[in-house]
Every structure is written in C-alpha cells, then in structure tokens.
C-alpha positions in Angstrom: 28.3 1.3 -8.9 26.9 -0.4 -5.9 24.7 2.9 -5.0 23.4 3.0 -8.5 22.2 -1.1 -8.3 21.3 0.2 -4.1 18.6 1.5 -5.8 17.1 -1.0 -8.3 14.3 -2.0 -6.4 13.0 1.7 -6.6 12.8 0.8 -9.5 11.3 -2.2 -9.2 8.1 -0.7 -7.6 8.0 2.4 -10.9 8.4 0.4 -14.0 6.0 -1.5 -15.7 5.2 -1.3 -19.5 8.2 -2.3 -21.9 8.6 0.5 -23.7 9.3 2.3 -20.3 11.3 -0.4 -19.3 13.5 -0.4 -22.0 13.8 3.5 -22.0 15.1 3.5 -18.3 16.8 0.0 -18.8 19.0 1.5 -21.4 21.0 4.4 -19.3 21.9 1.9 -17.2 25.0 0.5 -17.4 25.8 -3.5 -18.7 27.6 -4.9 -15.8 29.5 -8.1 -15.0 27.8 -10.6 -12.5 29.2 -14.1 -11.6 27.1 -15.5 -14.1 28.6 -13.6 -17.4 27.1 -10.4 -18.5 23.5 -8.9 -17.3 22.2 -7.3 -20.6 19.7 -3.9 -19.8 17.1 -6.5 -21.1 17.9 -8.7 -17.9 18.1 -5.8 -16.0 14.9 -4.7 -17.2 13.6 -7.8 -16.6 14.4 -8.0 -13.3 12.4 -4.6 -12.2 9.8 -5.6 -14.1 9.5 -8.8 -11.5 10.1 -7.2 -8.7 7.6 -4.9 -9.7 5.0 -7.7 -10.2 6.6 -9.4 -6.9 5.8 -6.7 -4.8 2.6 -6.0 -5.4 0.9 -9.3 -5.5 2.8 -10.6 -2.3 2.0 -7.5 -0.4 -0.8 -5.0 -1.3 -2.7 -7.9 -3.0 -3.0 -9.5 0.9 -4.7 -6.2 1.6 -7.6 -7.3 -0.1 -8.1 -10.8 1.9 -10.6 -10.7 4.6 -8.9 -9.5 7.7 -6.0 -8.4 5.7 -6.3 -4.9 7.3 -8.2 -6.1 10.8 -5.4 -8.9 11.8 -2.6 -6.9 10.6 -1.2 -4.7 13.0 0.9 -2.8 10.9 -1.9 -1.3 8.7 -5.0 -2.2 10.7 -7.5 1.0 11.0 -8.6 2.1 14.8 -11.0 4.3 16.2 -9.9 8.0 15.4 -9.6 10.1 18.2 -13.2 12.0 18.7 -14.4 7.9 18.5 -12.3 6.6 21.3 -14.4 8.0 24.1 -17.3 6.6 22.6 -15.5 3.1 22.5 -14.8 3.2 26.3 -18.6 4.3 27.1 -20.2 2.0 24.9 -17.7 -0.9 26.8 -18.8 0.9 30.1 -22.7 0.1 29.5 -22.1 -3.4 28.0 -21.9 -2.9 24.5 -18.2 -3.6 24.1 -19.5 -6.6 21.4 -21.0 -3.9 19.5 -17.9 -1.8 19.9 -16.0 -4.7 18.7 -18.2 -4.9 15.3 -17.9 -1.2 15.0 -14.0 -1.4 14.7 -14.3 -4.8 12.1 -16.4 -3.4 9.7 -14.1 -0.2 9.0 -11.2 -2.5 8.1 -13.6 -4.3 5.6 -14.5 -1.4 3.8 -10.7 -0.9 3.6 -9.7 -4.7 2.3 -12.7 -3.8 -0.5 -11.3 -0.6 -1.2 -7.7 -1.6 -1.8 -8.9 -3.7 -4.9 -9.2 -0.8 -7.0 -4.8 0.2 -6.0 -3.6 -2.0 -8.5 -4.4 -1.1 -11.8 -3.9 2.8 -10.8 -0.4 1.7 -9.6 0.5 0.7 -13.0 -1.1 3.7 -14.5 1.6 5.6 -12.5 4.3 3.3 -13.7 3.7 3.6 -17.6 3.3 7.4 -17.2 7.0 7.8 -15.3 9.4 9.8 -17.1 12.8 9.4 -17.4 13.9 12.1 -15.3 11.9 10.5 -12.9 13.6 7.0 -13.1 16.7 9.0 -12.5 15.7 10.3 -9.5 14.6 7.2 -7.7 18.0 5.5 -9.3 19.9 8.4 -6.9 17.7 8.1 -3.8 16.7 6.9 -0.8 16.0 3.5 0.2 12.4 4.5 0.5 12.6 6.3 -2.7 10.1 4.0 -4.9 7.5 4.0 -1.9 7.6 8.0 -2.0 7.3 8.0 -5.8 4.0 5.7 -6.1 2.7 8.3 -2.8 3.2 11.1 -4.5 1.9 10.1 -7.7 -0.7 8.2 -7.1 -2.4 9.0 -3.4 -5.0 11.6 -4.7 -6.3 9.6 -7.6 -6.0 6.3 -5.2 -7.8 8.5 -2.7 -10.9 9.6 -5.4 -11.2 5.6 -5.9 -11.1 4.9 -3.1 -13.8 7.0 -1.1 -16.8 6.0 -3.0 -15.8 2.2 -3.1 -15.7 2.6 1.2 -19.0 4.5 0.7 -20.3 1.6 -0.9 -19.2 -1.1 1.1 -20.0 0.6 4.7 -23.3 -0.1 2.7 -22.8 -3.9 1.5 -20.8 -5.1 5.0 -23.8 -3.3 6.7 -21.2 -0.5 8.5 -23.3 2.1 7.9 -26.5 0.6 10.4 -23.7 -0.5 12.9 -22.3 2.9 13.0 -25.3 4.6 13.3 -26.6 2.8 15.4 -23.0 3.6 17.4 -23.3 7.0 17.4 -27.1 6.6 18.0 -26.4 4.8 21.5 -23.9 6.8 22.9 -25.6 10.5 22.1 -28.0 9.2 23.9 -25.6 8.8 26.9 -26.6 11.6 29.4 -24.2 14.6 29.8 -22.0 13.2 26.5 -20.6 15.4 23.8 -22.4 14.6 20.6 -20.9 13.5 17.9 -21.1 12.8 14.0 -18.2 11.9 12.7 -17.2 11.3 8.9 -15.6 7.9 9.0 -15.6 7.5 4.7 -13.1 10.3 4.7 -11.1 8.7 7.6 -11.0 5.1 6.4 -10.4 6.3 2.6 -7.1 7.8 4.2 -6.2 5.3 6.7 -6.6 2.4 3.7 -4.1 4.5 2.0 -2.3 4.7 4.9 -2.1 0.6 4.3 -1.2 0.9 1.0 2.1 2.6 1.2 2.8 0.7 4.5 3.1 -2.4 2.7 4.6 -1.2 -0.5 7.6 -0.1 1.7 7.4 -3.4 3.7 8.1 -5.3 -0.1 10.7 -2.4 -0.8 12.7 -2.9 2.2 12.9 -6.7 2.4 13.8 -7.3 -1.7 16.8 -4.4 -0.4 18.1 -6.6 2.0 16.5 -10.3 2.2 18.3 -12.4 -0.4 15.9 -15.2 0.3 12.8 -12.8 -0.8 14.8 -13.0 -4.4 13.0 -15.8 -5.6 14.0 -16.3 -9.4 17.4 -17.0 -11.0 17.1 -13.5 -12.6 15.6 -11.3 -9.1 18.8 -12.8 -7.4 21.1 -11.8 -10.2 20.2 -8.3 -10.8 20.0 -7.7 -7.1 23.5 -9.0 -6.3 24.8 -5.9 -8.2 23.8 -4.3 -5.2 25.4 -6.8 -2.7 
C-alpha cells in the first residue's frame, strides 16, 4: 500500500482534466486516513492540486526576470566552443560585454518557458491509463520522466522560434554578433559561428524538467510543502 500512495505525486504532475482524473482515480483503492475515508474523488482531487501546485510554484518562476540568470540550478552558461571566447573578450577589456552576452541568453529562456504550460496539460489530458499505471509503479522521478518524454519535442518546436524571437526583442542577437564579431577579429583565433537558438532552446528545457523534479521531490518528502487540508491527507497515505 504505502508504494502505491509512494507514488501519488507522479501522479500529481500527469493528471489534469476530470474525466482523466476520474478514470485513473477510480483503480485506485478507497483507503482509511485518520480523518475517515479518502473517496477516489479526494484522491483525485488531491493530484489534481498537486498538479496545479507544482507548476505554478516552480516552472511558473521560470518565467520571472532572472528566473533562469539568478538560479543556479537551471541558469544557461556559455557552451563550450563560447568559453574561450569569454576568457579573450575579458582579456582585452570587454568582460562587461561578456557579462551582457551571458544575461541575454537566459532571457530569451525566461520568455520561452511561457509557452510550457499549456503543452504540459496537453500531455496530461492525453495520458492513458496504462500510462497512469506505470508512473503509479515507478520511480520517485517517474512523473518528471513522463512529462520529458512526452512533451520535450513539441516543448522544444515552441520553444525555438519564441528564443528566435526574443534574441530579437531583448536585443541578443546585436550583442552576440557583435560578440562573435570582436573576437574573430582577435588575431591568430579560431573563428567561430555558433548556433545559440538551438542551444538555449535545449538548455531552457533543460530548466523545465529541473524544476518539475525539484516540486516532485519536495511534495515526496516535505510535509510542510502540503499546503491544503486535502494535499496533506492524500499524501499521508504515503507516510
């Protein structure tokens, strides 16, 4: 019993609709708490707020200005064929410009992420029950790997022109090329023209599913991040 309600908050982050809710909410079992009985209706309930929980307190901070550039879990660097021109550029006296390089990446990633939403609950409504089973008998990471699998190429498609476009709007596209434009002009450098939509499209993913499994982990074992009567009554189950 306790690995079957181990695994609600998979659930949590793969349910949304009612009628899916219901569908997966009714193989479960109706099972004694210490208030009385929790009817699959609670129980539905209940993933259907952690659900809603986990995405507004965590991907939804994505979004924020410098919710990818002060957060060191998810924030975007310099891929590798860019670091060399980070040290040169601070070697000249253009670490400032370096510097802006770097912050405008990450904005095109808190832009981006606005679009995740919406395609996460897309995924939810569309998740069989075979699927629900699944998750039910997995790992503790098992509703993070779910929404990845199911959602990261149509996340990435969104994604990649939205990051075009605001390179464009936060003015990442001058900087950068102006970037690259300085420091192939170094002497004796190797060139280079690198394509930074595709890699900030994947490292903004990257962010996504970081945080996902943050919310995942601490509704697991964090009573205190239960914060209704009913979250902290379907979760005890798994106590």
């Amino acid at each position: 019993m306790k690995k079957v309600f181990g695994a609600i908050l998979a659930i949590s982050f793969t349910l949304s609709g009612c009628a899916e809710l219901q569908q997966v909410a009714s193989q479960l079992p109706q099972t004694a708490g210490t208030s009385g009985i929790l009817s699959n209706a609670d129980i539905a309930s209940g993933l259907k707020a952690a659900l809603d929980k986990g995405i507004k307190q965590q991907v939804s901070k994505l979004t924020k200005t410098d919710g990818f550039y002060k957060n060191e879990a998810v924030k975007i660097l310099l891929p590798s064929e860019l670091q060399q021109v980070d040290k040169t550029l601070r070697k000249i006296g253009l670490g400032k410009l370096a510097d802006e390089g770097l912050k405008v990446m990450n904005r095109a990633a808190e832009d981006a992420v606005k679009e995740a939403t919406p395609i996460f609950v897309s995924a939810i409504k569309n998740m069989t029950f075979n699927d629900a089973k699944n998750i039910l008998m997995g790992a503790d990471n098992s509703a993070t790997n779910y929404l990845q699998t199911t959602t990261s190429s149509q996340l990435y498609t969104k994604f990649n022109p939205v990051i075009k476009s605001s390179f464009n709007k936060v003015g990442a596209d001058k900087i950068w090329s102006n970037i690259i434009a300085k420091y192939n002009a170094v002497p004796f450098v190797e060139k280079v023209n690198p394509d930074l939509t595709d890699y900030v499209t994947n490292k903004a993913l990257e962010g996504v599913f970081t945080m996902v499994a943050v919310e995942e982990k601490e509704i697991r074992t964090n009573v205190n991040e239960r914060t209704s009567s009913l979250l902290k009554k379907v979760f005890a189950l798994q106590d």
